[in-house]
C-alpha atoms as an extended CHARMM CRD file, in Angstrom:
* protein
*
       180  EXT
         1         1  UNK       CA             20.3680000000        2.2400000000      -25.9780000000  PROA      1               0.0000000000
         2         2  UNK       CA             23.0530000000        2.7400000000      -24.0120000000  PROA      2               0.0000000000
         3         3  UNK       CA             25.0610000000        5.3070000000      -26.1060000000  PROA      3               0.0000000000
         4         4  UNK       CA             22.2050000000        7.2130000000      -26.0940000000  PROA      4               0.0000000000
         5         5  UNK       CA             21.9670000000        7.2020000000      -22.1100000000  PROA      5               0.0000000000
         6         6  UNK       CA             25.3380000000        8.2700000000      -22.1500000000  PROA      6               0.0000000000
         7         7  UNK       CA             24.9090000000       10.9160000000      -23.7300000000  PROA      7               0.0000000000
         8         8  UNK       CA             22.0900000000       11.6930000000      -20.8950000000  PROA      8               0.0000000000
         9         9  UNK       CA             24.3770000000       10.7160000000      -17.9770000000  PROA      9               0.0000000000
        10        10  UNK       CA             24.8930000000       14.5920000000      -15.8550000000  PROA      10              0.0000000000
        11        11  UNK       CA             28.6300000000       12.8200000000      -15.3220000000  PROA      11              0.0000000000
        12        12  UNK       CA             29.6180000000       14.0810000000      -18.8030000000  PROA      12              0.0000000000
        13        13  UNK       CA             28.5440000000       17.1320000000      -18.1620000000  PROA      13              0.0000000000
        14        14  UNK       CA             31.7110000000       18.5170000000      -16.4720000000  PROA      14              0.0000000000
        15        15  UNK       CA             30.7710000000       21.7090000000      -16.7840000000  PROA      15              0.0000000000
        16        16  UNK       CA             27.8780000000       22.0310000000      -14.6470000000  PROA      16              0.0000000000
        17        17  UNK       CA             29.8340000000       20.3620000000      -11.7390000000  PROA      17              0.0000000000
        18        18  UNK       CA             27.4590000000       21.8740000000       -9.7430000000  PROA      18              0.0000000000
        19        19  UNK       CA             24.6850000000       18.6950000000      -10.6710000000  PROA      19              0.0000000000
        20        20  UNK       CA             26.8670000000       15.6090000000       -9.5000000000  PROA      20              0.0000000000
        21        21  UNK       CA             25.3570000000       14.4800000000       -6.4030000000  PROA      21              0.0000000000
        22        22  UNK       CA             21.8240000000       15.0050000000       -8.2500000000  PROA      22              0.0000000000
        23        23  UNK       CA             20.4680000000       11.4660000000       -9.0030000000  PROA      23              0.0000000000
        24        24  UNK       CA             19.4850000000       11.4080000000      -12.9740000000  PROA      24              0.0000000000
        25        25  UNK       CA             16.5740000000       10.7250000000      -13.8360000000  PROA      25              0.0000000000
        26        26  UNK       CA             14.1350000000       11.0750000000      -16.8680000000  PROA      26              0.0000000000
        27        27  UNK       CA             11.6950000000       12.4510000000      -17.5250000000  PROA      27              0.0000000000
        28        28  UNK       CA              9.0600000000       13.7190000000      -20.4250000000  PROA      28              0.0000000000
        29        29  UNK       CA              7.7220000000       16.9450000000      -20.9910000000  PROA      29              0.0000000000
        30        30  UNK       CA              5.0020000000       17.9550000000      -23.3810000000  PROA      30              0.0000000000
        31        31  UNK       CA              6.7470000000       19.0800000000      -26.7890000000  PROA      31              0.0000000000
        32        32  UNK       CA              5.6090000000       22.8260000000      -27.4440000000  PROA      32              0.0000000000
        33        33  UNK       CA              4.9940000000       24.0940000000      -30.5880000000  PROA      33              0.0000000000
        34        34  UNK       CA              3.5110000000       23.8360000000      -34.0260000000  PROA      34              0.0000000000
        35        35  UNK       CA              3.1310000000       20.9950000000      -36.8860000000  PROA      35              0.0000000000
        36        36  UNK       CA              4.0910000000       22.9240000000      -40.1890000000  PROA      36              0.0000000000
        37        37  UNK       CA              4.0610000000       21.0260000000      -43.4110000000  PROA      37              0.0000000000
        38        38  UNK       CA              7.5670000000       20.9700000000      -45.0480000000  PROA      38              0.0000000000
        39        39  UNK       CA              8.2270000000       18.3380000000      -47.7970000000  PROA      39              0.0000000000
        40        40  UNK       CA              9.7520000000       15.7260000000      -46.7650000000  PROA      40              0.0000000000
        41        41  UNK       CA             12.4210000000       13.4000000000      -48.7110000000  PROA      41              0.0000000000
        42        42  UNK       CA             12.0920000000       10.6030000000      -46.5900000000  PROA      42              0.0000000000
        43        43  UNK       CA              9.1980000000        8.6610000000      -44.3010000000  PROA      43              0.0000000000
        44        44  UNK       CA             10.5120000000        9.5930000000      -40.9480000000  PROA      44              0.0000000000
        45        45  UNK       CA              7.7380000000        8.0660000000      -39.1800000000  PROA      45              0.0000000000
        46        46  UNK       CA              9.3190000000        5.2100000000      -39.5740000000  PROA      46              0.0000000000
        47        47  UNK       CA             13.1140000000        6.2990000000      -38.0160000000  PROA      47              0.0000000000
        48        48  UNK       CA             13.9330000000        5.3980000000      -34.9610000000  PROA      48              0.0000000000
        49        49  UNK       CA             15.2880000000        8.1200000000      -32.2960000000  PROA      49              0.0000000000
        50        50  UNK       CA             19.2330000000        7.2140000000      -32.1200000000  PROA      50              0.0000000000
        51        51  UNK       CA             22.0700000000        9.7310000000      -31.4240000000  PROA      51              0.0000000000
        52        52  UNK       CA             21.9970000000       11.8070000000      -34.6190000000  PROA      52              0.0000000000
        53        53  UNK       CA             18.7090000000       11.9550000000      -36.0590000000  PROA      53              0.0000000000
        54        54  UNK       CA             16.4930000000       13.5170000000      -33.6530000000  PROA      54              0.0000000000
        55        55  UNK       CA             16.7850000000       16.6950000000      -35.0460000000  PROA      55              0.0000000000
        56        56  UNK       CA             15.9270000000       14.9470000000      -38.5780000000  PROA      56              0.0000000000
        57        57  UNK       CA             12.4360000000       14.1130000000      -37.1380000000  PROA      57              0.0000000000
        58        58  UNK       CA             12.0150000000       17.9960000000      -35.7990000000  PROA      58              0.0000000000
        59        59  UNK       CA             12.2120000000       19.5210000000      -39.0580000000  PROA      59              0.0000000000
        60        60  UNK       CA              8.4800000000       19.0230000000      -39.9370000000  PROA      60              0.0000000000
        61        61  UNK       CA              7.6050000000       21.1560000000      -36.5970000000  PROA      61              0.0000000000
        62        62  UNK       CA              8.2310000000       24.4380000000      -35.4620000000  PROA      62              0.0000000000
        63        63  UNK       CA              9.7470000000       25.3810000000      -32.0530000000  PROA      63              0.0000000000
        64        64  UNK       CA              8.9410000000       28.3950000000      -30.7610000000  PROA      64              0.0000000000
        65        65  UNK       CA             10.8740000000       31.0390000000      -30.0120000000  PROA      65              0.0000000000
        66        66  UNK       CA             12.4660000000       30.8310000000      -26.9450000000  PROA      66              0.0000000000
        67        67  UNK       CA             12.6550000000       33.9230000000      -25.0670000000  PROA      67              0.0000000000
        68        68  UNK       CA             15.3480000000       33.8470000000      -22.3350000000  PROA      68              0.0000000000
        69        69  UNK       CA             15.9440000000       36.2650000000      -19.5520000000  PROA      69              0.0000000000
        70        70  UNK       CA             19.3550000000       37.1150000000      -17.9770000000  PROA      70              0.0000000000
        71        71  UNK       CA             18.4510000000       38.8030000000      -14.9310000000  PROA      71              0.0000000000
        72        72  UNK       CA             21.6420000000       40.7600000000      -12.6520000000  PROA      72              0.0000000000
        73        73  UNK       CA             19.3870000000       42.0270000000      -10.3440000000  PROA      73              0.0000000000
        74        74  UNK       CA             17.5960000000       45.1110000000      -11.6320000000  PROA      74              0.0000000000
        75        75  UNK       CA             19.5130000000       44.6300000000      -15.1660000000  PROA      75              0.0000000000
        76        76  UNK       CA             17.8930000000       42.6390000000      -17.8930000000  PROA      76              0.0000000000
        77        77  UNK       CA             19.1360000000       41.2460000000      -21.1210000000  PROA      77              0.0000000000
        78        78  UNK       CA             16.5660000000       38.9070000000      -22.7470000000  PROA      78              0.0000000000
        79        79  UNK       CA             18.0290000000       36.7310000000      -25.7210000000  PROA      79              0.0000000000
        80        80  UNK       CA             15.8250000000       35.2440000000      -28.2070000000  PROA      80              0.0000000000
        81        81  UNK       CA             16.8290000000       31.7740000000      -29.8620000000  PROA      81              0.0000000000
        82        82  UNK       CA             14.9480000000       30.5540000000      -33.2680000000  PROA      82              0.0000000000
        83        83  UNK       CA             14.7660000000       27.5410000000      -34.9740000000  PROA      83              0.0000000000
        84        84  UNK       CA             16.7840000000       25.6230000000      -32.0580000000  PROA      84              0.0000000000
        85        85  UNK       CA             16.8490000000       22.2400000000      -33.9710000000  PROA      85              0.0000000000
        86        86  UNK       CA             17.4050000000       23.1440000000      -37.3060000000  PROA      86              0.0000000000
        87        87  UNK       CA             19.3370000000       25.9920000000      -37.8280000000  PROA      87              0.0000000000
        88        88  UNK       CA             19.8770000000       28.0380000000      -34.2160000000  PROA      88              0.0000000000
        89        89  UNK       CA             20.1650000000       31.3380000000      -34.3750000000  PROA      89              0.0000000000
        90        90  UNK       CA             20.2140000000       33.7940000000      -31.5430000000  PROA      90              0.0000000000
        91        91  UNK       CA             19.6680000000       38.1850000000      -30.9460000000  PROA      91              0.0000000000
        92        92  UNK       CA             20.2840000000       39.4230000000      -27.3000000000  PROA      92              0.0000000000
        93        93  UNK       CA             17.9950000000       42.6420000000      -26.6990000000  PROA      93              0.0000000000
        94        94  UNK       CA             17.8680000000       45.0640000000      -23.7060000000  PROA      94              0.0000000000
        95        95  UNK       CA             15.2400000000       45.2530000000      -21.4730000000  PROA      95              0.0000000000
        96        96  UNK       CA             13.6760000000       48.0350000000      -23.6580000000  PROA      96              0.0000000000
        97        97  UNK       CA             13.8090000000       45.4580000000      -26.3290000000  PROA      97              0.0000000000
        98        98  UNK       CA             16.8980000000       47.3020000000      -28.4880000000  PROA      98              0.0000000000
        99        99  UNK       CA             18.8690000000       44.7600000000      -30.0680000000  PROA      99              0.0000000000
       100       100  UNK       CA             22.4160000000       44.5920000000      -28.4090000000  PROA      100             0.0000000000
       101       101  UNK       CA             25.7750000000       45.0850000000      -30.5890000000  PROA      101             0.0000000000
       102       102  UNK       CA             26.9700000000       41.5120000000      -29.9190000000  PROA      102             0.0000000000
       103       103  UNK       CA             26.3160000000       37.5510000000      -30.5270000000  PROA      103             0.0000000000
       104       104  UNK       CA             26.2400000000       35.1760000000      -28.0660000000  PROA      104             0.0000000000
       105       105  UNK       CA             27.7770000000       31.6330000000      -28.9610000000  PROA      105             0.0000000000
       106       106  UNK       CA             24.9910000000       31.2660000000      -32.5930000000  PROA      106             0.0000000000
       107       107  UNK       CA             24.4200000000       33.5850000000      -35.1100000000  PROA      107             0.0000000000
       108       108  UNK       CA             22.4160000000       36.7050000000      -34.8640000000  PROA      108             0.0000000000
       109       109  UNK       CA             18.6970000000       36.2470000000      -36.5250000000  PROA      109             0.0000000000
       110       110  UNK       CA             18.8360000000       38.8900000000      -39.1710000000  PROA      110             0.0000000000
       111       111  UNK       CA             15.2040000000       39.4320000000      -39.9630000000  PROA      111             0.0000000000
       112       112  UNK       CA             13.3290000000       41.3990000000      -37.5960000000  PROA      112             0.0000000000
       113       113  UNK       CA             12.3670000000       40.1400000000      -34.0710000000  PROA      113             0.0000000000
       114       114  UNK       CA              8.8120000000       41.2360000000      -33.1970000000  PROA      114             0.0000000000
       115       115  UNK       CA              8.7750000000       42.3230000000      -28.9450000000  PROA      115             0.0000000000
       116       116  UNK       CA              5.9180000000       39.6720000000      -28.2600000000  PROA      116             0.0000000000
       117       117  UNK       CA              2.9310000000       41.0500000000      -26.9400000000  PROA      117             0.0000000000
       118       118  UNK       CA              3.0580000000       40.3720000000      -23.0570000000  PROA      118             0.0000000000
       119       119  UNK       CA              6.8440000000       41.3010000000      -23.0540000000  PROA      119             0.0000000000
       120       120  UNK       CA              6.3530000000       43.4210000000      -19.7520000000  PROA      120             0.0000000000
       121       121  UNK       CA              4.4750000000       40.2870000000      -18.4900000000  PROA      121             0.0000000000
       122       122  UNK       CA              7.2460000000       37.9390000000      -19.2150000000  PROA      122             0.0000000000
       123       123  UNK       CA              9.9800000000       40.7870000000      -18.0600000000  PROA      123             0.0000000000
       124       124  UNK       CA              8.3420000000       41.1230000000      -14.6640000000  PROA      124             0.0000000000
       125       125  UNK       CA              8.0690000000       36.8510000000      -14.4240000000  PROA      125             0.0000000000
       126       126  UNK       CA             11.2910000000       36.6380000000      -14.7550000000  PROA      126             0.0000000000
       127       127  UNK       CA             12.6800000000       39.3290000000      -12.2600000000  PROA      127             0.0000000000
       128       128  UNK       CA             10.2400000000       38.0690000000       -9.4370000000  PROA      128             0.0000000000
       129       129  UNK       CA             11.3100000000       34.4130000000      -10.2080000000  PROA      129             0.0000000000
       130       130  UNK       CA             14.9170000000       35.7020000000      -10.1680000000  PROA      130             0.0000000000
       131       131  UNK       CA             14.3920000000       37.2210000000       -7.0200000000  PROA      131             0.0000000000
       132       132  UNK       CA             17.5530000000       38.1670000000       -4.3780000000  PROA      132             0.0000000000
       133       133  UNK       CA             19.8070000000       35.4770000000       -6.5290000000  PROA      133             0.0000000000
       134       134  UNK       CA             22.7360000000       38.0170000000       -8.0200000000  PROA      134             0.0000000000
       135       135  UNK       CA             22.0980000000       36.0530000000      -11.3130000000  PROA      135             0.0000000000
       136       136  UNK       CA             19.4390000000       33.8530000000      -12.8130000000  PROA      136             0.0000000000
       137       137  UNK       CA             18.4710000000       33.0440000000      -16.3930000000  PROA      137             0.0000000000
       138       138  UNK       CA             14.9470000000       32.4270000000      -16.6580000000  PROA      138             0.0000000000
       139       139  UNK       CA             13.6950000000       30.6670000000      -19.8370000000  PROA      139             0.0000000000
       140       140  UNK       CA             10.4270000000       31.2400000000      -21.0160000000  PROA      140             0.0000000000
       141       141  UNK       CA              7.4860000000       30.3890000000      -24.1280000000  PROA      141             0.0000000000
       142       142  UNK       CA              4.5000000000       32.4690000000      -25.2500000000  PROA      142             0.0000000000
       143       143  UNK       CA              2.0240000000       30.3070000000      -27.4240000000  PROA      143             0.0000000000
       144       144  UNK       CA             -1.3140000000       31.3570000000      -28.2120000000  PROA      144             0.0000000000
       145       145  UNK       CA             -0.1190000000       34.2760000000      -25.6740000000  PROA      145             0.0000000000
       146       146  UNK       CA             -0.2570000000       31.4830000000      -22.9260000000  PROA      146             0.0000000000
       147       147  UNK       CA              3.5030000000       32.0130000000      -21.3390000000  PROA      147             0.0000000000
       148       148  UNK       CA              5.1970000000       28.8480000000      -20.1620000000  PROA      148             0.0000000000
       149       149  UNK       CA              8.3080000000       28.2860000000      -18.2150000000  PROA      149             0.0000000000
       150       150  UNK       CA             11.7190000000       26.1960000000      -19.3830000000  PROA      150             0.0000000000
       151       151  UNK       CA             14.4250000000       26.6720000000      -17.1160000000  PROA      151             0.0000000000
       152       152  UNK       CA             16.0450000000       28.5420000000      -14.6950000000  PROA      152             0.0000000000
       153       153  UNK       CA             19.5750000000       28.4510000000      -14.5100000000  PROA      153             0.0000000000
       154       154  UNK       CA             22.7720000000       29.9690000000      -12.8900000000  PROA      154             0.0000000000
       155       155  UNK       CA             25.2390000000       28.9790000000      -15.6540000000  PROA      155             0.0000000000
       156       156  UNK       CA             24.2140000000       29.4880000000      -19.2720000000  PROA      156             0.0000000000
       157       157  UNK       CA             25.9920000000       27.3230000000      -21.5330000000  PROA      157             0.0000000000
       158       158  UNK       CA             28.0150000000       26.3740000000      -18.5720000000  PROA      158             0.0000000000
       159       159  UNK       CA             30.1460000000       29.2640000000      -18.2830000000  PROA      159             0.0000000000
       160       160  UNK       CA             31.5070000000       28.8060000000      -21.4250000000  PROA      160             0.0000000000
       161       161  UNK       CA             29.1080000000       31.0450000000      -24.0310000000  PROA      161             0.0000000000
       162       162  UNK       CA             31.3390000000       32.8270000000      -26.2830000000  PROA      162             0.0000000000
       163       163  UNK       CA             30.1680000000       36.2900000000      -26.7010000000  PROA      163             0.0000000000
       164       164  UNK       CA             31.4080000000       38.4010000000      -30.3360000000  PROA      164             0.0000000000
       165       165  UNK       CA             32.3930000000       40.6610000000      -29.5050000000  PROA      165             0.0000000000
       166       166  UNK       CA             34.4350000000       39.4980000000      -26.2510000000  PROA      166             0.0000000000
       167       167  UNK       CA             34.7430000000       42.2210000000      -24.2230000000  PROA      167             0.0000000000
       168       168  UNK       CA             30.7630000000       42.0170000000      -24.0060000000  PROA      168             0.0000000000
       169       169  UNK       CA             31.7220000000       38.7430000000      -21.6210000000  PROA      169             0.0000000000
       170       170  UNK       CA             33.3260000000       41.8070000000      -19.4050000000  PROA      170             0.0000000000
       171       171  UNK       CA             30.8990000000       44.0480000000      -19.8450000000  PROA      171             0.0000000000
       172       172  UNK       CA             28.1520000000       41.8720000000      -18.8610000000  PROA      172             0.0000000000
       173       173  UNK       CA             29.9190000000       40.0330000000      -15.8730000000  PROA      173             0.0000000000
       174       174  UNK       CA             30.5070000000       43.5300000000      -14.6430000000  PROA      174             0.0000000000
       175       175  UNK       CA             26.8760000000       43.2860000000      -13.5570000000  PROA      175             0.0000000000
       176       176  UNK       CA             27.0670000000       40.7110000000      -11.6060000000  PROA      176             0.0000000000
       177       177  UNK       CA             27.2970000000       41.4160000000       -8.0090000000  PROA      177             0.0000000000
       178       178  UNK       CA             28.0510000000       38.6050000000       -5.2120000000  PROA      178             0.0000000000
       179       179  UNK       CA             26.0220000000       39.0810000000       -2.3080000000  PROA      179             0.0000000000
       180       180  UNK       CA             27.6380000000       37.7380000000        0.6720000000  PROA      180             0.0000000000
């Protein structure tokens, strides 16, 4: 167990600095999504959870898309990740939902990205959660067109997102204004 809660412990987490005088703690949170039947090769009801094989016991369930806003005040860039645990992929779209002309640390999905159909309820969730901050990311589901909150954040991958290509990591933290 315990390589497992180190890999849990926010000290290894260096860069989101920001969390160190947080106390961990754990917690559970209902697991969203859908059952889909995929053959499988192995009985992985029987596996126990350790380090690597999580993922192993996802593949027999679908994620859903989740649909992340980057909010710089009145801009918005929401990017879309699919298939998180089994083979990530990720397309960053305007607020007009036009793809954008760049990746963002995974690969772009290459089939066609449907705008969901409370898109301008999501959009305006995510600007009034965002509020005055000069830059929030604000994570959200839709499932069974029920929308449901992940995360809010400040740093996105930490900072350290590579964006392809990079002078989109310019162009974007151009819009990011500092309010004193």
């Amino acid at each position: 167990m315990y390589n497992g809660q180190r890999s849990w412990d926010i000290r290894f987490y260096n860069k989101f600095f920001h969390y160190k005088n947080i106390e961990p703690k754990v917690f559970a949170e209902e697991l969203l999504g859908e059952s889909v039947q995929i053959p499988q090769t192995q009985d992985l009801d029987s596996q126990k959870i350790e380090n690597g094989n999580f993922h192993t016991l996802l593949q027999n369930f679908k994620v859903p898309d989740d649909y992340k806003f980057h909010c710089f005040g009145d801009e918005i860039f929401v990017q879309v990740d699919t298939d998180r645990f089994i083979n990530h992929t990720r397309t960053i779209f305007d607020a007009q939902w036009q793809k954008m002309p760049f990746t963002y640390l995974y690969p772009l999905y290459t089939p066609k990205i449907d705008k969901p159909k409370n898109f301008l309820l999501l959009k305006e969730i995510a600007r009034k959660l965002c509020g005055d901050f000069a830059m929030m990311r604000v994570d959200t589901y839709c499932i069974n067109h029920k929308v449901y909150i992940g995360e809010l954040t400040f740093t996105p991958e930490g900072g350290t997102g590579k964006f392809t290509p990079n002078e989109w990591d310019a162009k974007l933290g151009s819009l990011w204004h500092m309010k004193n």
